[in-house]
C-alpha positions in Angstrom: 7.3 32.8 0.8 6.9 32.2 -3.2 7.3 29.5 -5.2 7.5 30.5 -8.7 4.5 33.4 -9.3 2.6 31.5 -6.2 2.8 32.3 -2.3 2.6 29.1 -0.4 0.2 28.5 1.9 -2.8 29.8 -0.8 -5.2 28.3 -3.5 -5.1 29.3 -6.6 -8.1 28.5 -9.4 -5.6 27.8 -12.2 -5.7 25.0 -15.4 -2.6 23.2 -13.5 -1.3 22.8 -16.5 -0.8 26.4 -16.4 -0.1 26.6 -13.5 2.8 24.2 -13.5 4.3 25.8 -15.9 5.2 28.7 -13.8 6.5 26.5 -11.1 10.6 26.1 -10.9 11.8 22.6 -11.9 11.7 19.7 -9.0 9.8 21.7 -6.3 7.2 20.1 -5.6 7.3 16.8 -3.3 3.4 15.3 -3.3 0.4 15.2 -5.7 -2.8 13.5 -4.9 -5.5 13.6 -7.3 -8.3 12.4 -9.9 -8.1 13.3 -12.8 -11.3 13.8 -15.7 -11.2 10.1 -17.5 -13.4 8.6 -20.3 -15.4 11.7 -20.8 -17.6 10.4 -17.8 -18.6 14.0 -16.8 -19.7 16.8 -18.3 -16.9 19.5 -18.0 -18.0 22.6 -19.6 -15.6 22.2 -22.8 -12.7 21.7 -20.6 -9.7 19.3 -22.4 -7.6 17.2 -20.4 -4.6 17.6 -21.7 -3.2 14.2 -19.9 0.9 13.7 -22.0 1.5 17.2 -21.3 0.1 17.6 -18.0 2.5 14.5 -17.2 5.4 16.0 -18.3 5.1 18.9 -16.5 4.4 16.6 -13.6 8.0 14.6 -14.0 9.5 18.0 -14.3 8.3 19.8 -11.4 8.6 16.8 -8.9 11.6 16.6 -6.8 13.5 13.1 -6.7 12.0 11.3 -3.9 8.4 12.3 -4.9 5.3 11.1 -5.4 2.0 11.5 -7.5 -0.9 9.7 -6.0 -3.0 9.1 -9.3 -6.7 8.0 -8.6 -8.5 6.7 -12.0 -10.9 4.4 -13.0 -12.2 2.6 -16.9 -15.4 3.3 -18.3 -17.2 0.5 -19.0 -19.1 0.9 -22.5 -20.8 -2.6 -24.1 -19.5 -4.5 -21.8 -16.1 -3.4 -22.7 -13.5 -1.6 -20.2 -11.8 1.1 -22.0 -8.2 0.6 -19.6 -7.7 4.4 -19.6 -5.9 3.6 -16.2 -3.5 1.2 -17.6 -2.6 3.3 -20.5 -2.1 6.0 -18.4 0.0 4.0 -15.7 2.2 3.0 -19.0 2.5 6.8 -19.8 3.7 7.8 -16.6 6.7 5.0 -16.6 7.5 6.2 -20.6 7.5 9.7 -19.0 10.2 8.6 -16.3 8.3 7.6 -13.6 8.5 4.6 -11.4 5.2 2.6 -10.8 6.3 2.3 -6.8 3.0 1.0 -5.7 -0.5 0.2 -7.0 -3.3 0.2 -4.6 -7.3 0.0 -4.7 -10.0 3.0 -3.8 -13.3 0.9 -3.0 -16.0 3.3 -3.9 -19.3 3.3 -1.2 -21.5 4.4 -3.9 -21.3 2.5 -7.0 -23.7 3.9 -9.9 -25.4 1.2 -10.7 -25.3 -2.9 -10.8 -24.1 -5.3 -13.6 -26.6 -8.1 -15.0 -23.4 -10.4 -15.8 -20.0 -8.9 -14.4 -18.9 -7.5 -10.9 -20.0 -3.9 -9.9 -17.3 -1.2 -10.6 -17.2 -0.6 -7.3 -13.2 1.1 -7.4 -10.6 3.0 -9.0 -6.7 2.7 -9.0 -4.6 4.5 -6.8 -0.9 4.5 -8.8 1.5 5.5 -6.8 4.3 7.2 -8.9 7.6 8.2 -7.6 10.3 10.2 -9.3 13.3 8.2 -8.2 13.5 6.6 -5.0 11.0 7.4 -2.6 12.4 8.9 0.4 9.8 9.0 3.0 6.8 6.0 4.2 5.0 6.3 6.7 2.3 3.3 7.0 -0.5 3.0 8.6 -0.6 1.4 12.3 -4.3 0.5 12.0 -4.3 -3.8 13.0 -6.4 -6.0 10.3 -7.2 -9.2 11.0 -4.2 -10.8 9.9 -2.1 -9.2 12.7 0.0 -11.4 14.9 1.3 -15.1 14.9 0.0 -17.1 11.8 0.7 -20.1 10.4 1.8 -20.1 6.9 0.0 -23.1 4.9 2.4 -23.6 2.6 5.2 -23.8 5.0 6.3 -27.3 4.9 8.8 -26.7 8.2 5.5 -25.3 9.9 7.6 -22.4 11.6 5.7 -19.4 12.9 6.0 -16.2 11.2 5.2 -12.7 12.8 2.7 -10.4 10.7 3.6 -6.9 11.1 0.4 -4.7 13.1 
């Protein structure tokens, strides 16, 4: 089976840029990945391309999908660049929705800071073209599972978390 020049099922070592291009319109319903930010790594001469890449992105999503976008901000001088908000921005100016914003906590952070937190995650933006159509959470219980109190709750009812 094909979709566009590619048969499903196979990798191809493509610029996705390129590669997107060849794809038909709204095929496509889940993207997970981490993109090159802030010039952190050395990448042979390779340009990201990031407006174009997400417009090709919005454009080869169906309606209901999702890109999982995992990023993080260099910090230089004590100064975060906020490459991942910018971005997040993009994507909504682009067309997407924000549907949900979580956290990646990194096990091996670089290095420690003298007089700030360690950078110790990146952002996981969840964008969705449209409504998303499908969630399925995860069943693993915290430790806030069960019957709780709520503090705040002057009438002191008790309210069940879901596992």
């Amino acid at each position: 089976m094909k979709l566009g020049n590619f048969e499903i099922n196979n990798i191809y070592n493509v610029d996705c840029l390129v590669g997107m291009k060849e794809l038909p319109a709204e095929c496509i319903d889940l993207v997970v990945t981490s993109p090159p930010y802030d010039d952190l790594r050395n990448y042979n001469g390779f340009s990201f391309d990031f407006e174009n890449i997400t417009k090709e992105l919005f454009r080869v999503m169906k309606k209901g999908g999702v890109v999982v976008w995992v990023i993080g901000d260099k910090i230089k001088n004590g100064d975060r660049t906020l490459t991942s908000f910018r971005q997040c921005l993009y994507f909504q100016e682009v067309g997407f929705n924000v549907h949900d914003v979580m956290i990646y906590r990194k096990k091996n952070t670089p290095f420690m800071r003298s007089n700030a937190y360690t950078n110790c995650y990146e952002f996981m933006f969840i964008f969705s073209k449209e409504k998303v159509y499908t969630f399925n959470p995860l069943k693993t219980k915290t430790a806030r599972h069960g019957f709780e109190k709520l503090v705040s709750n002057k009438y002191k009812k008790q309210w069940k978390v879901a596992a």
